[in-house]
C-alpha positions as CSV (number, residue, x, y, z in Angstrom):
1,X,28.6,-14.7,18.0
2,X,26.3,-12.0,19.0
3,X,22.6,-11.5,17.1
4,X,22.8,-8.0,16.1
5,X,19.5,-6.3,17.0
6,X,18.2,-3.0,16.1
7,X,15.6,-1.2,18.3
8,X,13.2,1.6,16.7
9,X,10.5,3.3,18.8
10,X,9.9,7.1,19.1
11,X,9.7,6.8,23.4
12,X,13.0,6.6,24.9
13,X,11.6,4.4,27.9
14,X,10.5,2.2,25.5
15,X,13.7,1.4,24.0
16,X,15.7,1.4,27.1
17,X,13.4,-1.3,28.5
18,X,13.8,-3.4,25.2
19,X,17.8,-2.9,25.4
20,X,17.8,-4.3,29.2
21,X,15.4,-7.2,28.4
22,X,18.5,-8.0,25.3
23,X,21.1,-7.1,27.4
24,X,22.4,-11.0,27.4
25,X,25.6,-12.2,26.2
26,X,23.4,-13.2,23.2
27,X,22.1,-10.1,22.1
28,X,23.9,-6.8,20.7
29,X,22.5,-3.2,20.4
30,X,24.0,-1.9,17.1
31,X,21.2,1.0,16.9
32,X,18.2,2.4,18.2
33,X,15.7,4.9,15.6
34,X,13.3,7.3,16.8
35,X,11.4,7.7,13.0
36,X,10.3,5.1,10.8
37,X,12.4,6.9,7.9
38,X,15.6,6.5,10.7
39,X,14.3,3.0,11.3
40,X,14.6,2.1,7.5
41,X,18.2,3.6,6.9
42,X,19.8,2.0,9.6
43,X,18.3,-1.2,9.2
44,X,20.2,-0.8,5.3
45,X,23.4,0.6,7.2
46,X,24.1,-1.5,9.9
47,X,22.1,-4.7,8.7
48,X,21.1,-6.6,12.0
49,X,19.8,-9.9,12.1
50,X,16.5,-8.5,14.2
51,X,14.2,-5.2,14.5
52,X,11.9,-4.6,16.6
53,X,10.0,-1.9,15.6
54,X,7.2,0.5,17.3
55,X,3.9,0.6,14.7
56,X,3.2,4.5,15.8
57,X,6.2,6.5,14.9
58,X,6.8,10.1,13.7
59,X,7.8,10.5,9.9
60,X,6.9,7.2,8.9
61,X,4.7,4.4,10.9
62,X,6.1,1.0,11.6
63,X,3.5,-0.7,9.6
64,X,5.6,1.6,6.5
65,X,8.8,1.3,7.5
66,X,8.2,-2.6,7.8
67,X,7.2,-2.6,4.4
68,X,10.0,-0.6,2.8
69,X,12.7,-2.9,4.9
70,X,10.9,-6.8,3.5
71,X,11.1,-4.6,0.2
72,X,14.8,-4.3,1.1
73,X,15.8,-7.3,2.5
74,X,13.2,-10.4,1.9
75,X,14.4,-12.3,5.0
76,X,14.2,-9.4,7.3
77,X,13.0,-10.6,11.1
78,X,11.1,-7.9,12.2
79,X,9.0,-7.6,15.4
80,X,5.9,-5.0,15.7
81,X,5.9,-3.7,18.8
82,X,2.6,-1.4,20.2
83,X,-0.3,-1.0,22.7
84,X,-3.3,-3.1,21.7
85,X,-5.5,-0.1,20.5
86,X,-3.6,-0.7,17.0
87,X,-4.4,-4.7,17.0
88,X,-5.5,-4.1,13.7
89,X,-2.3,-2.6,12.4
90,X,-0.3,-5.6,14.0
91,X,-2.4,-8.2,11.8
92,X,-1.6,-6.0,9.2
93,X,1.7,-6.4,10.0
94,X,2.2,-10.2,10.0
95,X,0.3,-10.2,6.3
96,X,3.6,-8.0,5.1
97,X,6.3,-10.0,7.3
98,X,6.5,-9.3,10.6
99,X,7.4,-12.6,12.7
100,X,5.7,-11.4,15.7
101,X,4.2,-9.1,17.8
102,X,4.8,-7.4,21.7
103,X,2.3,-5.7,23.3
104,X,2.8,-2.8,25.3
105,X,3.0,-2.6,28.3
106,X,5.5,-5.4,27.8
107,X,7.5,-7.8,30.3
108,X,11.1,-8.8,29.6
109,X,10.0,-12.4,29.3
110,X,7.3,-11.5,26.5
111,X,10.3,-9.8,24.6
112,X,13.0,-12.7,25.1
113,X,10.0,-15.2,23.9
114,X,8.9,-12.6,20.7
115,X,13.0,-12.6,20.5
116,X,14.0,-16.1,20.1
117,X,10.8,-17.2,18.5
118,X,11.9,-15.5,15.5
119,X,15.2,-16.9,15.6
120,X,14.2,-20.6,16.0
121,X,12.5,-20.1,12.4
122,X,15.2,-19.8,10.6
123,X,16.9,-22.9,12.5
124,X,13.5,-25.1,10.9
């Protein structure tokens, strides 16, 4: 069965590069958010097993939006996603859950790695 995966950046490129480095027989696209505030209501509507989520978004940041879906859903795999001039956020956001971290400019291998590193966790 397909991991349901939910991709939330404001920058369309962005996205589209995340969605072709997923787009294995492994991996399924049920959404993609452009806010943090869109971000948080489809995580609750179409509860996918992974987000990865951009820390600088409009109407809400990433670092806000992660809190308000671990407030959700406690279990939530969440990866930050962002250039390295916000490595400060991204600690930030493994002290409130995130399982890990891809730094822009990204390769499809670092995504695949961040990707299935968060799934082998919950196989321990």
């Amino acid at each position: 069965m397909k991991k349901k995966v939910l991709i939330a950046d404001d920058t369309a490129l962005i996205r589209e590069m995340i969605k072709n480095a997923l787009g294995t027989e492994e991996y399924q696209i049920v959404g993609e958010a452009v806010t943090g505030l869109e971000a948080v209501d489809m995580y609750k509507e179409k509860k996918p097993d992974l987000m990865v989520l951009d820390i600088n978004m409009p109407k809400m940041n990433g670092i806000d939006a992660l809190s308000a879906v671990i407030a959700y859903d406690s279990n939530a795999k969440v990866i930050m996603c962002s250039d390295q001039k916000y490595e400060g956020m991204i600690v930030m956001a493994i002290k409130k859950g995130a399982k890990d971290f891809i730094v822009k400019p990204f390769t499809t291998s670092d995504v695949l790695y961040a990707v299935k590193k968060a799934f082998e966790e919950e196989e321990e």
